[in-house]
N, C-alpha and C positions, 0 to 999 in steps of 0.2 A: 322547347323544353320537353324532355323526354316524360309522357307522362306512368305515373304510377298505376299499377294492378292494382285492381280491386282486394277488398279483404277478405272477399269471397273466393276470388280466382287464389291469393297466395295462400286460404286453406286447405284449399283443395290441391294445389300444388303440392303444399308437405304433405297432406295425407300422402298421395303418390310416390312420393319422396321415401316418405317412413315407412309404407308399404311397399317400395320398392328395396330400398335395403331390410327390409326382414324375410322375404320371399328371397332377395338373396340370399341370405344365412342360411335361411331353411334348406335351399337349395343346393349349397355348397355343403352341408353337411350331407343331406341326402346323396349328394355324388361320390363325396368320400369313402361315407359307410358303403354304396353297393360298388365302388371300386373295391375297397377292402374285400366285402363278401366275394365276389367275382374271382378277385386274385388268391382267395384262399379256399375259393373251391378250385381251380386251377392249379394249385399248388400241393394237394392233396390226389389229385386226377394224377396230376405228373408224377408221386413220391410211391403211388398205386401202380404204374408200369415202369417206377426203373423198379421196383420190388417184385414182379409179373417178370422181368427180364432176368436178373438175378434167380427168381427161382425158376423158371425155364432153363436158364444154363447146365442147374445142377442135378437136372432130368434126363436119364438118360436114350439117347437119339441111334438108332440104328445106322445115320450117317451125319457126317458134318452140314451136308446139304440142306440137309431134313431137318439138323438143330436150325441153322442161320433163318429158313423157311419163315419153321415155326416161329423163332422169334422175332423175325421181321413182322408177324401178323398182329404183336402187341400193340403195335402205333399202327394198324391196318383202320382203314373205314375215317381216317380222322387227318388230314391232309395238312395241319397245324401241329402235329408231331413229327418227331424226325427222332431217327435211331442209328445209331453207327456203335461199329464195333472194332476195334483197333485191338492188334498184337501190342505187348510191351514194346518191341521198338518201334512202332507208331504205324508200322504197314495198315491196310484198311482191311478188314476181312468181310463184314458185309454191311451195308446201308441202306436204311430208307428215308429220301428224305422229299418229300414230293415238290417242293418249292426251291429246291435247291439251294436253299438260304447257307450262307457259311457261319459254321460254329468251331467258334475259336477254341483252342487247347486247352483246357483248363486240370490240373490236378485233382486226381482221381480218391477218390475214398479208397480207406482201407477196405482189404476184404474180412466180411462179417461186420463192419460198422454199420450203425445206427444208422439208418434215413430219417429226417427231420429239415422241417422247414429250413434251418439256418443252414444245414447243408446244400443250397439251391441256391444257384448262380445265374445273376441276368446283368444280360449287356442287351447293347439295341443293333439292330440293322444300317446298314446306311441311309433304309427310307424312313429310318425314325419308330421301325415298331420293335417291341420289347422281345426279348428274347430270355426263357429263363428254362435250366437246365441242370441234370443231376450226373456227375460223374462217378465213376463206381469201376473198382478192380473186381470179377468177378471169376472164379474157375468152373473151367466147364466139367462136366461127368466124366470121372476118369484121374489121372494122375498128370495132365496136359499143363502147361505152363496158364497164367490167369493172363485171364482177355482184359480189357478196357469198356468199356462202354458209357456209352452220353446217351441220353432220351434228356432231348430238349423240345420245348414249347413256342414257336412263334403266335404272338396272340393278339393276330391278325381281326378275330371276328368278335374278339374283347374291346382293342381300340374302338372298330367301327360301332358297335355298343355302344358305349362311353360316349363317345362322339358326339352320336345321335342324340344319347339323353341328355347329354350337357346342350344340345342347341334345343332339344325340347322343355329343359328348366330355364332355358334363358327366354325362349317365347311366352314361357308361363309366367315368367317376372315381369316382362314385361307388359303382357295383355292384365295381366293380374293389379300392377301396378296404375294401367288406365284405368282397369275397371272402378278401383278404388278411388284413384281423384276423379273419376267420374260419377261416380254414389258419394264421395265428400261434397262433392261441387253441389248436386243435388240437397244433400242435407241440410250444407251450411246455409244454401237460399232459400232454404225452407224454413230453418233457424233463425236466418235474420230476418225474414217477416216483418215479427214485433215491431224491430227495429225501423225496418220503412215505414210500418204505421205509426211510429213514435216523429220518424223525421215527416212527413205527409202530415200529420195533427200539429206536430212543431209551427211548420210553416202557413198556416192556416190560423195561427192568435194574432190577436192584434191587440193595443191597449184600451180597445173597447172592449175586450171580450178572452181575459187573460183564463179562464180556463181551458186545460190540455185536454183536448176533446179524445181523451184516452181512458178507457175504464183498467185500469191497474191491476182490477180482480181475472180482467182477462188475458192478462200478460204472463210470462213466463217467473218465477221467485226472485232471478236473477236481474229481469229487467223492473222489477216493481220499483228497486230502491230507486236508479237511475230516472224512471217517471217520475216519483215524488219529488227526487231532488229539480228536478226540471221544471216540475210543477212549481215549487216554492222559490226557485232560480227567478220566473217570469213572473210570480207576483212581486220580487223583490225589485226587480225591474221595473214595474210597473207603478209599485211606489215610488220607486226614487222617479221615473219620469212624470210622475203626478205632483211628485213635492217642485220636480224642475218647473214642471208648468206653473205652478202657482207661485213659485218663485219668481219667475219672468216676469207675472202680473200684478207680482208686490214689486219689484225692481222697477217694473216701467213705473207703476203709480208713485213709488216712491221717487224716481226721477222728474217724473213730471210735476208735481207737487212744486221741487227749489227752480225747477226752468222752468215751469208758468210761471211763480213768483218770480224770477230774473225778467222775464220776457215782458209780463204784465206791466212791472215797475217801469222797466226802461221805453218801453210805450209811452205808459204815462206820460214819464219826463222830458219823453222827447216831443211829445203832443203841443208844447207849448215852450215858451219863454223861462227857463226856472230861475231863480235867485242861487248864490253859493252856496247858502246854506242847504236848500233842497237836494244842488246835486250830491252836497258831500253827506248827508242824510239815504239820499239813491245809493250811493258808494258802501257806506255803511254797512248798509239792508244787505249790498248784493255778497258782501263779504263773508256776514254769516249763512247764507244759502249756498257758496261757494266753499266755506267750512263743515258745512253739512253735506255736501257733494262728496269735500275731501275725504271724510271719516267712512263714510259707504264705501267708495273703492276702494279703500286702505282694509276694512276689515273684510274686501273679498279677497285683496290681494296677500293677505295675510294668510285665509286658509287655502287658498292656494299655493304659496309656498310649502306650507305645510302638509300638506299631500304629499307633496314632491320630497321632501324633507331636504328641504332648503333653507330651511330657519334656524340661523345661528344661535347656539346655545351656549350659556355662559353662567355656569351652576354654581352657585358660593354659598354661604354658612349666612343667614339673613336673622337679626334678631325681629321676631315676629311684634314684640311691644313697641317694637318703634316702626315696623312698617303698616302695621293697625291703625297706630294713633296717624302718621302719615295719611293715610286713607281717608280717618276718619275728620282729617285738617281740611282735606282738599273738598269734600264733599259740605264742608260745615256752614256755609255760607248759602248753598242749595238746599241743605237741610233747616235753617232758619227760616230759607225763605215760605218753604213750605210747614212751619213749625213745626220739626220730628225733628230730634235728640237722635245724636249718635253715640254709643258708649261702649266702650273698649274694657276685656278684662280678659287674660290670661296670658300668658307670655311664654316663653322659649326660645327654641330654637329648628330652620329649616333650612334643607338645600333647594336650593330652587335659582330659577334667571331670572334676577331682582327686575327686569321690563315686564317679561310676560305674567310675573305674581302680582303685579301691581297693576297691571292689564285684567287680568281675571277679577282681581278682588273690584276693582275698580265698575266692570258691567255688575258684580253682584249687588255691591251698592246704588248705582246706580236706580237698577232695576227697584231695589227696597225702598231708594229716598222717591221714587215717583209713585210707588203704591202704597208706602206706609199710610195710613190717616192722619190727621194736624192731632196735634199734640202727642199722641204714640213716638214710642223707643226705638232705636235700631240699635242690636247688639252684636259685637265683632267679639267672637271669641277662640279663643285655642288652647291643645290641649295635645297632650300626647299618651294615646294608647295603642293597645296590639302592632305594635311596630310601627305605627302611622301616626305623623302629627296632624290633627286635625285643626280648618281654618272655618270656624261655622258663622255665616251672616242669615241673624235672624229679626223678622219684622213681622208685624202684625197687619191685618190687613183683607185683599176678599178672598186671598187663598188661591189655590189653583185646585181645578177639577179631576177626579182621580182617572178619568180618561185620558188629561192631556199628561199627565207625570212621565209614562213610557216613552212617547215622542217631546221630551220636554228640551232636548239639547239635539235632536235632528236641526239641519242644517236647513233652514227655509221654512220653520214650520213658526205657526203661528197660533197661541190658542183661541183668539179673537177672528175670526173666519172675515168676518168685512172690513180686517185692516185696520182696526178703530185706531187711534195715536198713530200712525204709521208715518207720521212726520219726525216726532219722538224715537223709533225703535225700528229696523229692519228685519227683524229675525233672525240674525244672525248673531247676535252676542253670548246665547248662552252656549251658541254650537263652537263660540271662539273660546269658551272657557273649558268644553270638554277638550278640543284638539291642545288648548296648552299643558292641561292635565295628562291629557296622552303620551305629549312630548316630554312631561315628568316621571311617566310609567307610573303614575298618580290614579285615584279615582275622584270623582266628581257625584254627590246625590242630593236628591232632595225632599224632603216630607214637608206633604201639605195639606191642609182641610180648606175646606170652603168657610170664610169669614174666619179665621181662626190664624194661628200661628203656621209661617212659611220659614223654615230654614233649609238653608243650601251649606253643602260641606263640601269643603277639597280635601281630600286626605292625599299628603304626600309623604315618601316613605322615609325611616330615619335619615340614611347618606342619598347621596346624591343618586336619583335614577336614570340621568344621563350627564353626560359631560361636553 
């Protein structure tokens, strides 16, 4: 597999890149403008000796000799001009043209017109170099019929200029262009630093020792936030694998606890001879420890569907006085046993998935009829405000601590640190009554004092918050 450039190499690449086409532009403008300049000093040079040639003609010459001479000496000293001078019917009367380049016929100015740039005509050579030239009817001194004449320009040592400087702006774009990703290159590993000290301290935590052995006040503005968030990334980490651990060790305990009773029992009974009624008393015993097994993986396998959102939903219109008092039927016989009263009052209407409301309300009560005190109330109430019907179970009792409130529906957590009832409770049921409030776009709260009143609310919203 082909691998990837660094991030360092492909900035330094574009810089190169970007500095390499703006040194173009730069460059291509710069050629233009001194092509321009060049050709309009050149063209000005040129418009200066056919004006030089013209007024030489109409000077006058002791012989025809002596004019052609003189006027041949206008384009003299410069080997890139050429001069010819033609009769009306085209014969040649005299010429200079030191490269002998051929310059084609072209239509002559009137006599007495105007020279000016747009009057100047170029063709090229056949070895490709420009040719640009001024025709002109002139008469000479005297009453003589008018001549012809052409001063033309081959601009021979303008191409190889040009040339030059175009292969000297393209070496400069280029060297220009390394030099740059080569000071970006530089830069940017200079710039990422930080960032190696950030991955270098990264790989160096562990969850014995989750602080980012990075001082943030000596990082760059830009990489501060990315530290903190990193920071707070690996404590969040580091809680949930501290809640896992301790998870695991309420999970085994809690496992071990119904399989030593299974194992214990059936030792027993097999240690010796039993009667039927013994064994179907063994049978019994093992049924409810095998009930208790079942309820534990069911409520892990429950928020585990629901992570995944696997948990089928089935929202309908539920009159809440009848599934209170429901509640409050099913629990009634556990509430005697431990004499606490259950008592229902308020009523409505909500949407919700008549299993998982009756799953929820069901650990709240639960939770209540084990902690109320004997003779103490448990009250189921509901009510509808600010767009939320609210479902509140409240009971009296030792409270809960104002520490444990914030992690009170984390998933594994426990407020009892030594597990105490842990045959009773897994720590998982209040975390199964947030994920079904989640899965209602619901909220779930609780307010509590120590020895005083605990109540726990669902608020779910008027229509249905899922389907």
């Amino acid at each position: 597999m082909r691998s990837r450039l660094s991030l360092t190499v492909q900035l330094a690449l574009a810089f190169a890149l970007v500095a390499g086409i703006a040194f173009a532009g730069v460059g291509t403008y710069l050629y233009k403008a001194l092509t321009m300049q060049v050709v309009a000093r050149d063209d000005a040079e040129l418009l200066r000796k056919a004006t030089r040639v013209r007024d030489e003609l109409a000077e006058p010459f002791d012989s025809d000799a002596h004019r052609w001479r003189e006027i041949a000496r206008v384009v003299s000293g410069n080997d890139e001009y050429a001069l010819r001078v033609q009769s009306v019917d085209g014969s040649l009367i005299s010429e200079a043209n030191f490269h002998g380049v051929a310059v084609p016929d072209v239509a002559p100015l009137d006599e007495g017109a105007a020279l000016a740039t747009d009057t100047i005509r170029a063709w090229r050579t056949p070895e490709g170099f420009q040719i640009r030239g001024v025709a002109l009817l002139a008469r000479p001194h005297g009453s003589g019929p008018p001549v012809k004449v052409t001063v033309s320009q081959v601009a021979r040592s303008r191409f190889a200029l040009m040339r030059e400087y175009r292969w000297k702006l393209v070496w400069a774009t280029l060297l220009g262009s390394l030099s740059v990703g080569l000071l970006g290159y530089a830069a940017v590993r200079a710039g990422m630093a930080p960032l190696r000290r950030i991955a270098t301290g990264t790989r160096t935590v562990t969850f014995s020792s989750v602080a980012l052995p990075i001082d943030p006040a000596r990082l760059p503005v830009e990489l501060k936030e990315l530290a903190h968030a990193l920071q707070q990334m690996i404590e969040r980490l580091h809680e949930s694998y501290y809640r896992l651990s301790q998870f695991s060790a309420d999970l085994a305990h809690d496992f071990r606890t119904p399989l030593g009773n299974l194992l214990g029992q059936t030792q027993v009974a097999l240690s010796a001879e039993r009667s039927t009624d013994e064994y179907q008393a063994l049978l019994a015993s093992n049924v409810e420890e095998y009930e208790r097994l079942s309820r534990m993986i069911e409520n892990m396998l429950f928020l585990a569907r629901a992570d995944n959102a696997r948990v089928a939903m089935h929202v309908v219109e539920l009159d809440l006085a009848s599934e209170l008092g429901r509640v409050a039927d099913y629990f009634g016989l556990l509430a005697d046993a431990k004499q606490v009263s259950i008592r229902v009052q308020g009523a409505g209407k909500v949407f919700a998935d008549t299993g998982l409301l009756r799953r929820a309300l069901n650990n709240l009560v639960s939770n209540a009829v084990r902690y109320t005190p004997a003779g103490q109330e448990i009250v189921l109430t509901a009510q509808q405000v600010d767009g939320f019907v609210h479902i509140d179970v409240s009971n009296p009792g030792p409270g809960i601590a104002a520490e444990h409130l914030p992690k009170l529906f984390d998933r594994f957590f426990r407020c009892d640190p030594a597990r105490a009832n842990s045959g009773a409770s897994s720590g998982i049921g209040l975390a199964i009554v947030k994920t079904i409030m989640d899965l209602h776009q619901g909220k779930v709260g609780v307010e509590s004092r120590p020895a005083a009143l605990t109540r726990f609310r669902l608020s779910f919203p008027l229509r249905g918050g899922a389907a």
